[in-house]
TILUMLUM-729846 format. One record per atom (N, C-alpha, C, O, CB): residue number from 1; residue in one letter; chain; x, y, z negated. Coordinates in pm, whole numbers. Glycine has a CB too. Layout:
N
i/aa/ch/X/Y/Z
NUM/A/A/X/Y/Z .
...
# end
This chain:
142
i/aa/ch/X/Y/Z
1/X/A/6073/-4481/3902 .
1/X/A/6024/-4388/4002 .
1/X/A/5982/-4260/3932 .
1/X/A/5949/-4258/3813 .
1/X/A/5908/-4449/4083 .
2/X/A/5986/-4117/4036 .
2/X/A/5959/-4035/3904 .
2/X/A/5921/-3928/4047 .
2/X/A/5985/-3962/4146 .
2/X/A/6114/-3995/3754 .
3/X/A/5819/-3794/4070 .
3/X/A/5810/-3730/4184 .
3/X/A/5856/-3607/4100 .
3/X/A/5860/-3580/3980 .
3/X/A/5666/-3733/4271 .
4/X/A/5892/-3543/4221 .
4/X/A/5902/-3401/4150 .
4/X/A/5903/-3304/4305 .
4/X/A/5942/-3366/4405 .
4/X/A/6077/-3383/4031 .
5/X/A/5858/-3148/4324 .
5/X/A/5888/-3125/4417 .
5/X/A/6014/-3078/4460 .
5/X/A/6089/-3067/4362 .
5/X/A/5818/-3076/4437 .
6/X/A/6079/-3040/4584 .
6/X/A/6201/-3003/4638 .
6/X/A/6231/-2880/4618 .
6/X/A/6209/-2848/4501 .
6/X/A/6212/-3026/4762 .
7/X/A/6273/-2791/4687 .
7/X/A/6292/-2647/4692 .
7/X/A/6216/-2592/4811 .
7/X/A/6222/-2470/4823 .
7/X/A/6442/-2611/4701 .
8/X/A/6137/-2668/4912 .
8/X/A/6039/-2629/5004 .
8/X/A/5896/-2638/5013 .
8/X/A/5813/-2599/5095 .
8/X/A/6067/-2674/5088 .
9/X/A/5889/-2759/4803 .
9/X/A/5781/-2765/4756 .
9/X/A/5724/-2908/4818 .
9/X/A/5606/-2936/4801 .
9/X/A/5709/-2635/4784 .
10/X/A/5806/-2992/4884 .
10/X/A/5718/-3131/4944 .
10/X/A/5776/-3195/4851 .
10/X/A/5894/-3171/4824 .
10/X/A/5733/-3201/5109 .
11/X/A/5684/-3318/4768 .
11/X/A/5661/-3384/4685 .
11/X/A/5800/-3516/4716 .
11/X/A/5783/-3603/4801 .
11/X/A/5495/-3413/4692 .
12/X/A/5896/-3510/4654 .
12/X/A/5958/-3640/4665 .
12/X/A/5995/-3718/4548 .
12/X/A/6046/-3692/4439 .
12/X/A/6066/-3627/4734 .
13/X/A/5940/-3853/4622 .
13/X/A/5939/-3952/4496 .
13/X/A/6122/-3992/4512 .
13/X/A/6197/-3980/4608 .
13/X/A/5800/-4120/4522 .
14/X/A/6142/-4030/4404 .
14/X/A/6328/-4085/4360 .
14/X/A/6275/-4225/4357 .
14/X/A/6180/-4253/4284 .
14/X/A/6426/-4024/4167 .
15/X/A/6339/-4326/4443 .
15/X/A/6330/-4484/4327 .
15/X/A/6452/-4559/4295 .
15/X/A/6520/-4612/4383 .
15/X/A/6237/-4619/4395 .
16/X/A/6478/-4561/4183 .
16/X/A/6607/-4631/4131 .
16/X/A/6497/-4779/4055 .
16/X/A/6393/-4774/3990 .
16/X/A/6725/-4501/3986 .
17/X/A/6589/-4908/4106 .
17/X/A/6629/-5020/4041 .
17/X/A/6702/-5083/3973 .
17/X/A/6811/-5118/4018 .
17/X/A/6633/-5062/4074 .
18/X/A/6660/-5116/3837 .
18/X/A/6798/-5195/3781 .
18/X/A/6777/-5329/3825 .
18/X/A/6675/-5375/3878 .
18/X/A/6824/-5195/3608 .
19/X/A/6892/-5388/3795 .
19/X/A/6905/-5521/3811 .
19/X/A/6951/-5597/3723 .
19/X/A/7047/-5540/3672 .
19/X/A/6963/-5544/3898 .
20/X/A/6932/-5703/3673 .
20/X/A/6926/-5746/3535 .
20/X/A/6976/-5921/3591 .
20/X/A/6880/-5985/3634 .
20/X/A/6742/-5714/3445 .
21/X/A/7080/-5978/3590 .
21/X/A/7124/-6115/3654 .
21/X/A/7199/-6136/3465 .
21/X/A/7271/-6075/3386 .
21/X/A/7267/-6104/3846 .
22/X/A/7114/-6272/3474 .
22/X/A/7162/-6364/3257 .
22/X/A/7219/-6492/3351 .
22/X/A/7153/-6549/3438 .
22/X/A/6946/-6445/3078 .
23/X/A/7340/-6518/3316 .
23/X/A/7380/-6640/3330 .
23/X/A/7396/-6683/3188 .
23/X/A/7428/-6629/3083 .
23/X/A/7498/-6651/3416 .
24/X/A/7360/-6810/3230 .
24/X/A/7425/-6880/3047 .
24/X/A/7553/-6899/3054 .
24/X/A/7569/-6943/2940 .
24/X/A/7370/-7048/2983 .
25/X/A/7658/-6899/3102 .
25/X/A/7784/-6911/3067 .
25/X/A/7870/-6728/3087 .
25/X/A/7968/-6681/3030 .
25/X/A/7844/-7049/3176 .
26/X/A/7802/-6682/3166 .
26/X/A/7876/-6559/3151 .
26/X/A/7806/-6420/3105 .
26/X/A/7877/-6319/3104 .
26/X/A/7934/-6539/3278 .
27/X/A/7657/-6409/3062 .
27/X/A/7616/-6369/2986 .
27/X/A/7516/-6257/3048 .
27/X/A/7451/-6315/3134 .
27/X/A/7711/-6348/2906 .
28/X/A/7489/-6159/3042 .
28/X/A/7400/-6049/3083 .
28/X/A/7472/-5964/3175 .
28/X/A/7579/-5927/3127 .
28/X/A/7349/-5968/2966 .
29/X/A/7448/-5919/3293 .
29/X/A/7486/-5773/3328 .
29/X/A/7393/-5717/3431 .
29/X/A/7343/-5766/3532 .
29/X/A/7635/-5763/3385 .
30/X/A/7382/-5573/3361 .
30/X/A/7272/-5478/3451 .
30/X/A/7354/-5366/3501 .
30/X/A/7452/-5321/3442 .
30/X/A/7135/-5410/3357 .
31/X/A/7298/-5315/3634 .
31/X/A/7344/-5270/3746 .
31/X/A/7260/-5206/3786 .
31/X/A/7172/-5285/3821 .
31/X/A/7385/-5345/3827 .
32/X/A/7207/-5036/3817 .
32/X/A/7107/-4977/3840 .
32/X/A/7179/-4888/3996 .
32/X/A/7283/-4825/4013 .
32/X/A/7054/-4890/3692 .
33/X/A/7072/-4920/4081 .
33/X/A/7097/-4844/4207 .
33/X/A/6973/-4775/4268 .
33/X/A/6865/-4823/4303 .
33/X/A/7154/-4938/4309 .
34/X/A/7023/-4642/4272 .
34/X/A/6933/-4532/4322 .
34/X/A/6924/-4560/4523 .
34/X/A/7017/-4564/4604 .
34/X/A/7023/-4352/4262 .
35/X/A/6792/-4572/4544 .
35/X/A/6727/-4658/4669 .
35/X/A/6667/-4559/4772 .
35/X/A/6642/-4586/4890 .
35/X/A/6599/-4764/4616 .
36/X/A/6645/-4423/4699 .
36/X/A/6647/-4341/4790 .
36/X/A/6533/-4237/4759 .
36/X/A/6472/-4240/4651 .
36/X/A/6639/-4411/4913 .
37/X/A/6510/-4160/4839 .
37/X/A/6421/-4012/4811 .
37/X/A/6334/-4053/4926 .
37/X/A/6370/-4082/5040 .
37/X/A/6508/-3832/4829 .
38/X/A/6193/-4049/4865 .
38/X/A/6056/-4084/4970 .
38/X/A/5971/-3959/5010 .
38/X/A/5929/-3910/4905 .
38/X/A/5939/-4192/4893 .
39/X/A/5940/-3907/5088 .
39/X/A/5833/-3812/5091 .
39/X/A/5688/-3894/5032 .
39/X/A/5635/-3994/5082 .
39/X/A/5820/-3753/5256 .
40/X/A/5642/-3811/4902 .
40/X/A/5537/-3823/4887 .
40/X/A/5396/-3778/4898 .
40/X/A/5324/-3753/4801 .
40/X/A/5557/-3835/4835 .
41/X/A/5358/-3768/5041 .
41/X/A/5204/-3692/5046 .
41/X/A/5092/-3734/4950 .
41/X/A/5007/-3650/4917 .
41/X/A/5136/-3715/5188 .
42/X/A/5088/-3854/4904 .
42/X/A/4978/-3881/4828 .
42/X/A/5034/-3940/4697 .
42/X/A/5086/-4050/4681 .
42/X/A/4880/-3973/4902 .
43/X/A/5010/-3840/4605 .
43/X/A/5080/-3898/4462 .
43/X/A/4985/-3967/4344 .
43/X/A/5008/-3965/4223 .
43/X/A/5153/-3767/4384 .
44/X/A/4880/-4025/4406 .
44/X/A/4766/-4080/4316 .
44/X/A/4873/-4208/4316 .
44/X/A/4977/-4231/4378 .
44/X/A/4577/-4098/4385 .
45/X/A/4795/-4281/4215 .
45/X/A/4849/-4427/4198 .
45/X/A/4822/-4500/4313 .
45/X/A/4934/-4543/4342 .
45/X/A/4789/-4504/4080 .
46/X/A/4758/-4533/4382 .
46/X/A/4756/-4569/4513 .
46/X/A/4858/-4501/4637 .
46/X/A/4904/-4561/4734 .
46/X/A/4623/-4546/4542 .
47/X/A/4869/-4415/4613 .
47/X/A/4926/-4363/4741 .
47/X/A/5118/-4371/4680 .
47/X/A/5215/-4390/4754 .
47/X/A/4842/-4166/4786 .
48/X/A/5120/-4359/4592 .
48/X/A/5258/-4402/4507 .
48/X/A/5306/-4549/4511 .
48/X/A/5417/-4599/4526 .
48/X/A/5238/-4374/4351 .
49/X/A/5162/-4609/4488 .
49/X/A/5181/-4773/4547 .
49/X/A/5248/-4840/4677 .
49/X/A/5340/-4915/4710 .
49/X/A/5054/-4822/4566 .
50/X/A/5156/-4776/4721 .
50/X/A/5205/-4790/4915 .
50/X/A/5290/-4722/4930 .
50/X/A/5358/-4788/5009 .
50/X/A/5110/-4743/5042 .
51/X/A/5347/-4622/4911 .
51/X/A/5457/-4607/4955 .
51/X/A/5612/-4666/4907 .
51/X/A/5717/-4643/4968 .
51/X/A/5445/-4496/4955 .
52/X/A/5598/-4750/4776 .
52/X/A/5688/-4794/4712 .
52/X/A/5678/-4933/4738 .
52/X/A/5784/-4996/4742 .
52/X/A/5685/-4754/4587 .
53/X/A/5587/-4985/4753 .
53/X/A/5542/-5116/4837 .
53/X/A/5609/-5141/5028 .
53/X/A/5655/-5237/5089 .
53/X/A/5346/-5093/4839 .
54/X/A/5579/-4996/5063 .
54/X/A/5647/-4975/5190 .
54/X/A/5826/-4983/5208 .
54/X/A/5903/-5021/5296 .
54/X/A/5596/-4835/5227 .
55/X/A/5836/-4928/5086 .
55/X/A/6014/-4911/5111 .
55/X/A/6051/-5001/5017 .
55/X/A/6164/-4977/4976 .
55/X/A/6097/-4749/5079 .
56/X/A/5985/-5126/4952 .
56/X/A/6052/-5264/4883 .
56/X/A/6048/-5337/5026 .
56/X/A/6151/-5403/5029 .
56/X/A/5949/-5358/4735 .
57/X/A/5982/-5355/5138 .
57/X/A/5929/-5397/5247 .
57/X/A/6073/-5388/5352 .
57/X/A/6148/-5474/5399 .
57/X/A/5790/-5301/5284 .
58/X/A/6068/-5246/5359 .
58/X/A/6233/-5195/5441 .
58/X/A/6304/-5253/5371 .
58/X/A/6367/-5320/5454 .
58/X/A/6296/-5035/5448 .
59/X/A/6349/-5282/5266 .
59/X/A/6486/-5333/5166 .
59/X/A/6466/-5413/5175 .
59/X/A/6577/-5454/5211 .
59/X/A/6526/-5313/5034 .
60/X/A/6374/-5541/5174 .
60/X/A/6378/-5684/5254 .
60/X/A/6369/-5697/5098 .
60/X/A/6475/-5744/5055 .
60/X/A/6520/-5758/5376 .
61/X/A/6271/-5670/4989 .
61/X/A/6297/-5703/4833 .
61/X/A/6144/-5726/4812 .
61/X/A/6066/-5654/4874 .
61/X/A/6378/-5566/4722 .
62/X/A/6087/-5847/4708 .
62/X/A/5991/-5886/4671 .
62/X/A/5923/-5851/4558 .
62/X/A/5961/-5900/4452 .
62/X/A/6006/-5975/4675 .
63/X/A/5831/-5779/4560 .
63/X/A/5740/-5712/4443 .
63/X/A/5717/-5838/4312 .
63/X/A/5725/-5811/4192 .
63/X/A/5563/-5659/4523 .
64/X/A/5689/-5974/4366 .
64/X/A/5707/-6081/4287 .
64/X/A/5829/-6056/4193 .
64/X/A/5823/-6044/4071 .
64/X/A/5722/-6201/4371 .
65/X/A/5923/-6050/4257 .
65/X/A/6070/-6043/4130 .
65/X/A/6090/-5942/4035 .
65/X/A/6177/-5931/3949 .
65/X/A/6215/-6028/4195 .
66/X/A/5971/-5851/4071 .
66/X/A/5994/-5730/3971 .
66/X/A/5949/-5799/3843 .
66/X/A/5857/-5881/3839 .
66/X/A/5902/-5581/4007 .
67/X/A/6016/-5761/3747 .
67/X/A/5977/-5793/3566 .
67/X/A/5963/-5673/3494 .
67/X/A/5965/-5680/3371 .
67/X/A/6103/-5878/3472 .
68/X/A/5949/-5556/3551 .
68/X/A/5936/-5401/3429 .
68/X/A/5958/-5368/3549 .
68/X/A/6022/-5410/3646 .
68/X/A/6049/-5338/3273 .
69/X/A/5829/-5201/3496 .
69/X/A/5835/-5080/3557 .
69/X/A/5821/-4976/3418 .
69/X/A/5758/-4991/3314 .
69/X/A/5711/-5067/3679 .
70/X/A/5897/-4881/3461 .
70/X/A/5909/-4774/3367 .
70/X/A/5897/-4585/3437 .
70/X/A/5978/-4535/3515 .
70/X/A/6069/-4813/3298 .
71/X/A/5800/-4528/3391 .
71/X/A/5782/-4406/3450 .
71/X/A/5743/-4286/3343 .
71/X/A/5725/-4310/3223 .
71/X/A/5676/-4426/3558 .
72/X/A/5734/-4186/3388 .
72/X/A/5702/-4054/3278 .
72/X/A/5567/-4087/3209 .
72/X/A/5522/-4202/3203 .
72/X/A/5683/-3888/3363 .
73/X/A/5499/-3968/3153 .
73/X/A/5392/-3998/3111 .
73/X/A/5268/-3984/3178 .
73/X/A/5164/-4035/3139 .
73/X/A/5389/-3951/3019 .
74/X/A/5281/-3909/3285 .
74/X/A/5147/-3870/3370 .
74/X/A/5066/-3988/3407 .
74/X/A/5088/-4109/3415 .
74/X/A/5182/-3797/3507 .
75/X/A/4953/-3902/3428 .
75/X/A/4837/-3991/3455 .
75/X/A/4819/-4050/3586 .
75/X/A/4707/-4094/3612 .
75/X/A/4721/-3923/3430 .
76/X/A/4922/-4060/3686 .
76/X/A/4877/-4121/3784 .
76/X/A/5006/-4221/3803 .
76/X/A/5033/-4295/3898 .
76/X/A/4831/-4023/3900 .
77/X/A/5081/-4193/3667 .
77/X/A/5150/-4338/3679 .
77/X/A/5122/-4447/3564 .
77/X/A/5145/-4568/3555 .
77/X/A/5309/-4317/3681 .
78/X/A/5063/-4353/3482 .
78/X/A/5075/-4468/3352 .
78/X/A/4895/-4480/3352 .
78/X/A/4862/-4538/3249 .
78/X/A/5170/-4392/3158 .
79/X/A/4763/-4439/3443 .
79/X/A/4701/-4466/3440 .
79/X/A/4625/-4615/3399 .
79/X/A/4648/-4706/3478 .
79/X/A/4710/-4414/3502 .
80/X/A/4548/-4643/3296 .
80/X/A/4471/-4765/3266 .
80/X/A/4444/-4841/3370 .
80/X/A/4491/-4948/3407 .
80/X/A/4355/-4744/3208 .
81/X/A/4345/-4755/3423 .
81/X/A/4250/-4810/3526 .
81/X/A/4312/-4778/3700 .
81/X/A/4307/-4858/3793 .
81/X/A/4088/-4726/3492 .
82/X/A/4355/-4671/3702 .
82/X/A/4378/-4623/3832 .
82/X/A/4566/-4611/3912 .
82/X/A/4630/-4615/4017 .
82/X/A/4302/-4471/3811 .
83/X/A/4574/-4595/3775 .
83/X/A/4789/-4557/3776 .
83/X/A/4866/-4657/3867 .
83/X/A/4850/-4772/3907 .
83/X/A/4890/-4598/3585 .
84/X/A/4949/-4566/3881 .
84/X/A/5098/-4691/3902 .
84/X/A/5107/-4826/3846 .
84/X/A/5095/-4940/3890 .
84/X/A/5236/-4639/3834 .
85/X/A/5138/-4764/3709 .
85/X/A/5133/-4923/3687 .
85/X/A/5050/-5032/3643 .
85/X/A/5086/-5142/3601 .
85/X/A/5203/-4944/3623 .
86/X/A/4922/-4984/3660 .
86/X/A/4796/-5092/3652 .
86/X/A/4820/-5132/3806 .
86/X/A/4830/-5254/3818 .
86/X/A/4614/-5021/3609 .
87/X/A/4830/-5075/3901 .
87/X/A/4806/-5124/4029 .
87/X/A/4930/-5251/4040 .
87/X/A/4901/-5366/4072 .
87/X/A/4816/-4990/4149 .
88/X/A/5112/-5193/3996 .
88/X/A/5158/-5300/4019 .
88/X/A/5107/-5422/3969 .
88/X/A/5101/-5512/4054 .
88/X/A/5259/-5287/3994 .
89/X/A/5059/-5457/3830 .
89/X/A/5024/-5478/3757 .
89/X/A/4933/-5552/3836 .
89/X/A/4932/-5675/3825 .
89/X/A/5012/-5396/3678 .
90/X/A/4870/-5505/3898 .
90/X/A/4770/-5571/4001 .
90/X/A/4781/-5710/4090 .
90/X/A/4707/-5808/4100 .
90/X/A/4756/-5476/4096 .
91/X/A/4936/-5663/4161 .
91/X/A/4997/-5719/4269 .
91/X/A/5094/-5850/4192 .
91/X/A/5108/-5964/4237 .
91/X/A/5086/-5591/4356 .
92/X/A/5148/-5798/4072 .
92/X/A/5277/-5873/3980 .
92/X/A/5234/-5833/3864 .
92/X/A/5257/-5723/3814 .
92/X/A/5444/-5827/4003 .
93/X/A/5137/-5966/3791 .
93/X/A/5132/-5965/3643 .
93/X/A/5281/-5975/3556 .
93/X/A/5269/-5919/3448 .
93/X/A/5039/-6089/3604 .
94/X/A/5397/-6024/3574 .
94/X/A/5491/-5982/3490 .
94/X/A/5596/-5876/3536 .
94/X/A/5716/-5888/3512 .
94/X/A/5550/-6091/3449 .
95/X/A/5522/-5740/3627 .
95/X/A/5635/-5644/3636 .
95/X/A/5530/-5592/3468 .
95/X/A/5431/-5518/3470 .
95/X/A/5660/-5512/3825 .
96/X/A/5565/-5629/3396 .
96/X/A/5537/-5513/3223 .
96/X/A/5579/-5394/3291 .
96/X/A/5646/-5389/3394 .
96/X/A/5664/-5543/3040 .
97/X/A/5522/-5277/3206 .
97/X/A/5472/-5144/3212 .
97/X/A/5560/-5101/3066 .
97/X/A/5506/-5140/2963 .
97/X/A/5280/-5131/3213 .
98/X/A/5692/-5023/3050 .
98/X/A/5726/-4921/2924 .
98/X/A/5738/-4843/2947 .
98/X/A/5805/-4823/3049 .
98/X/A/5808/-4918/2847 .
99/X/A/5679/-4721/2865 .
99/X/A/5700/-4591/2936 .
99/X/A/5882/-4508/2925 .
99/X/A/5947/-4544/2827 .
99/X/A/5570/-4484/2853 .
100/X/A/5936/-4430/3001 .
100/X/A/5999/-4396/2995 .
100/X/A/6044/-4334/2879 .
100/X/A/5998/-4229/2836 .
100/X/A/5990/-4370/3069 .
101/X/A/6146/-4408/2821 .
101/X/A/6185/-4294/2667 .
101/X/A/6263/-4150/2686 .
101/X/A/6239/-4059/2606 .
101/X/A/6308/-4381/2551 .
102/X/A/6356/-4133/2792 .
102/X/A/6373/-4027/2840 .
102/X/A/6288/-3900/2868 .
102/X/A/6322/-3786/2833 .
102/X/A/6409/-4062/2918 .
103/X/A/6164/-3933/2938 .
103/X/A/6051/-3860/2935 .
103/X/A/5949/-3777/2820 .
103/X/A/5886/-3672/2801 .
103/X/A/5995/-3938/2984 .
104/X/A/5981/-3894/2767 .
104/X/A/5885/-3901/2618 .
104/X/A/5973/-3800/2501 .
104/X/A/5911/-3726/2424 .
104/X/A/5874/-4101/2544 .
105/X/A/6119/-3809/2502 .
105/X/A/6203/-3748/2397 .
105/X/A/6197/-3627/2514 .
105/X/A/6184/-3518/2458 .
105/X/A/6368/-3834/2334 .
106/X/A/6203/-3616/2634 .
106/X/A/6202/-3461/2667 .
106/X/A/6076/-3390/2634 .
106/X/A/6065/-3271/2606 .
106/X/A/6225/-3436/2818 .
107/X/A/5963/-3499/2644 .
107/X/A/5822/-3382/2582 .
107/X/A/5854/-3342/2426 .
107/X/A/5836/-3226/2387 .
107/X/A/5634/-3478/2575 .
108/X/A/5913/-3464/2323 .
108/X/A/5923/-3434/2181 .
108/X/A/5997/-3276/2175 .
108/X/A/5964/-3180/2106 .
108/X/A/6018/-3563/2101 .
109/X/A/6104/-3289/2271 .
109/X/A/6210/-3149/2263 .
109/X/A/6155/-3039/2312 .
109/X/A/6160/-2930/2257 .
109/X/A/6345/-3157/2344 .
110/X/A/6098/-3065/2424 .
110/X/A/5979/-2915/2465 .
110/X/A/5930/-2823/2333 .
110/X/A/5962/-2712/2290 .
110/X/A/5801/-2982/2537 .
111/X/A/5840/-2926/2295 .
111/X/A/5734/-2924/2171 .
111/X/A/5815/-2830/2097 .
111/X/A/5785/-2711/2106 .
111/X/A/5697/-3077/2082 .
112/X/A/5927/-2870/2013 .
112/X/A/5975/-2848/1912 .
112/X/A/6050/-2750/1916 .
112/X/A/6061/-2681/1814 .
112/X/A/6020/-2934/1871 .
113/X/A/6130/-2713/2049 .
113/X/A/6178/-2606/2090 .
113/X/A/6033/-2483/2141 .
113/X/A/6065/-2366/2160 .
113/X/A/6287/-2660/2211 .
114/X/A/5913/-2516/2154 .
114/X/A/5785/-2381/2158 .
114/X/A/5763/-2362/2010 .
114/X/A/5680/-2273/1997 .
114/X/A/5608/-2425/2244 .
115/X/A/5809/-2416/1872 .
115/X/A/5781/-2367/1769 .
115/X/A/5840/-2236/1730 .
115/X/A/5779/-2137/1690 .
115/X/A/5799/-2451/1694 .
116/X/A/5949/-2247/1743 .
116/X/A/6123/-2154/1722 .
116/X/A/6079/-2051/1808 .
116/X/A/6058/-2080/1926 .
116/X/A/6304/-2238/1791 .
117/X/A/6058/-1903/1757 .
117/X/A/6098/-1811/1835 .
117/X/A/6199/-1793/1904 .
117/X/A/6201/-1756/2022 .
117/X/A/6094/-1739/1792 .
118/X/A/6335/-1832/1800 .
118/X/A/6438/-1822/1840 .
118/X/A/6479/-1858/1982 .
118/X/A/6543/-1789/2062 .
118/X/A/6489/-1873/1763 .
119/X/A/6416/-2012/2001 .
119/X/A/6460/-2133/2066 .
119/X/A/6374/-2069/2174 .
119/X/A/6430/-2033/2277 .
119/X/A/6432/-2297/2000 .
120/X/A/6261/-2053/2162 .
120/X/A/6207/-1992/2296 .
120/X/A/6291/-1846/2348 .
120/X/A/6309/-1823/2468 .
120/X/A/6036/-1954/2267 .
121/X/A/6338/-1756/2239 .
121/X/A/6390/-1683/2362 .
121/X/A/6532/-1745/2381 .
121/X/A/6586/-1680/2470 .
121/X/A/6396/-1511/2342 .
122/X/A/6603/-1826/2344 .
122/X/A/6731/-1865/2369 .
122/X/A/6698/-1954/2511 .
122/X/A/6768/-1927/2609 .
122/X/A/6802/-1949/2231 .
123/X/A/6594/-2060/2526 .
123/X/A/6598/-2110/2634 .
123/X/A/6517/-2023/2736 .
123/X/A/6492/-2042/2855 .
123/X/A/6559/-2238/2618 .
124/X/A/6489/-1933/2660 .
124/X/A/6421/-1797/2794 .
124/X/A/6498/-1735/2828 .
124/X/A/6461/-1692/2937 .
124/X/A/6320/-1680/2765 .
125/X/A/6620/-1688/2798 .
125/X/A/6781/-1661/2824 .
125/X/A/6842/-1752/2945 .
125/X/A/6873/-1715/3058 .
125/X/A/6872/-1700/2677 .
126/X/A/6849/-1865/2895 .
126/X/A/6885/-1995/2987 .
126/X/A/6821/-2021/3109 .
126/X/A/6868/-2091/3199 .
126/X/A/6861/-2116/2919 .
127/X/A/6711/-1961/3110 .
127/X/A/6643/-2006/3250 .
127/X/A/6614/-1872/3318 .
127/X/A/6545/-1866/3420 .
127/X/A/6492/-2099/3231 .
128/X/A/6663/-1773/3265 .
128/X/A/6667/-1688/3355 .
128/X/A/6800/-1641/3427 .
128/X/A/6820/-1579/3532 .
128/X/A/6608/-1597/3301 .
129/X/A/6897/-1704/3313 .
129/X/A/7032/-1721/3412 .
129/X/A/7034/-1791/3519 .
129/X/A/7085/-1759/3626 .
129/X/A/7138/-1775/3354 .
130/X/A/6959/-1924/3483 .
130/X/A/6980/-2058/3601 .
130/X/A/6869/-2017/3717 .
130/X/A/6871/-2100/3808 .
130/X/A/6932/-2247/3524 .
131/X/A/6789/-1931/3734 .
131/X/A/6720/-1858/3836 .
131/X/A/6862/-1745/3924 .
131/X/A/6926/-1732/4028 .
131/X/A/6574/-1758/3740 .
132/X/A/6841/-1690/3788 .
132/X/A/6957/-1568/3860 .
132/X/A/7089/-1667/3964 .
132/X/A/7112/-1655/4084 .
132/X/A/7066/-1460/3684 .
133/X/A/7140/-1737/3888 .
133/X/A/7242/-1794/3931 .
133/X/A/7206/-1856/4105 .
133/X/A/7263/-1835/4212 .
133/X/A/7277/-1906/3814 .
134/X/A/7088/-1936/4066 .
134/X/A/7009/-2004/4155 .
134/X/A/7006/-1909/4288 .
134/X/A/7059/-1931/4397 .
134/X/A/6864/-2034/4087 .
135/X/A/6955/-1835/4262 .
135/X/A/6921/-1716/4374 .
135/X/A/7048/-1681/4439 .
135/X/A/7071/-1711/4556 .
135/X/A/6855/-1570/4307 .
136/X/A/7151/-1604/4347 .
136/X/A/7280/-1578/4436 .
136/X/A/7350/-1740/4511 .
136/X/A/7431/-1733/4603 .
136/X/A/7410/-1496/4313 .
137/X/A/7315/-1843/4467 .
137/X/A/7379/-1938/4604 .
137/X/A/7316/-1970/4672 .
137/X/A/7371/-2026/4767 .
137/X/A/7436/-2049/4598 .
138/X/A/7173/-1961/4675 .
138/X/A/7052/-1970/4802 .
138/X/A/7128/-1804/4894 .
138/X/A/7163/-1800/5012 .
138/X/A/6816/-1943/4712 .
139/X/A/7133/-1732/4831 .
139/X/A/7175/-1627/4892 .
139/X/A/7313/-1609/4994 .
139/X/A/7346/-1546/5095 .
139/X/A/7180/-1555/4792 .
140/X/A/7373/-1714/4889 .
140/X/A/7507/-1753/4974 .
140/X/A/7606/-1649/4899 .
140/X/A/7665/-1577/4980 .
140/X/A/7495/-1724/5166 .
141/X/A/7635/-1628/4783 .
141/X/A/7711/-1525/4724 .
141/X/A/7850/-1590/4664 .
141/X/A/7957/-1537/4633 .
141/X/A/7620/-1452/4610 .
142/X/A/7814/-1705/4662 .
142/X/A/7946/-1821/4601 .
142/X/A/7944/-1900/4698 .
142/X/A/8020/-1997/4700 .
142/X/A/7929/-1918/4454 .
# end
């Protein structure tokens, strides 16, 4: 699960599942399916709860069978006491908690790319194209 806002600025959560089926005679295979885009008004760990609790509910799927959750680094998912995944954690002692390595190698690359002058104006180049660009097809120019 991961929120981010839209282009009208309302908070939507993504939730993708993998699926992980071990037979002993035919061996491992995982299968990840994206489940849909949630409006998220309340993005505390609670309110991220229930609503992901709500739409395992619609999918007719059991929070019991979960074995891993994996999310960015913020504090209202990877919270101790209050987060995402203390709460599943709550509900299903073996959904385990790893944090996203994707997340984690995009903060390492941030970082390392604000040292580099260079790199800062090269990706300050880059994002002012992908604005510019951005703008002329909101605009409708392509």
């Amino acid at each position: 699960m991961d929120c981010t806002p839209d282009v009208s600025h309302v908070e939507q959560l993504s939730v993708t599942l993998r699926l992980v089926h071990c037979e002993l005679n035919e061996g491992v295979s995982i299968h990840e399916h994206f489940v849909g885009f949630l409006i998220a008004e309340d993005t505390s760990g609670k309110g991220l709860l229930d609503l992901f609790l709500g739409h395992l509910d619609k999918l007719n799927l059991d929070i019991g069978d979960l074995r891993g959750q994996s999310y960015d680094n913020g504090s209202n998912m990877q919270g101790r006491n209050q987060g995402e995944q203390k709460r599943v954690l709550d509900v299903n002692p073996k959904a385990l908690c790893v944090p996203c390595g994707s997340h984690t190698l995009n903060l390492v690359i941030g970082d390392a790319a604000k040292s580099s002058i260079m790199s800062l104006n090269y990706f300050g180049l880059c994002r002012g194209c992908t604005l510019c660009l951005g703008g002329l097809f909101i605009a409708g120019a392509f």
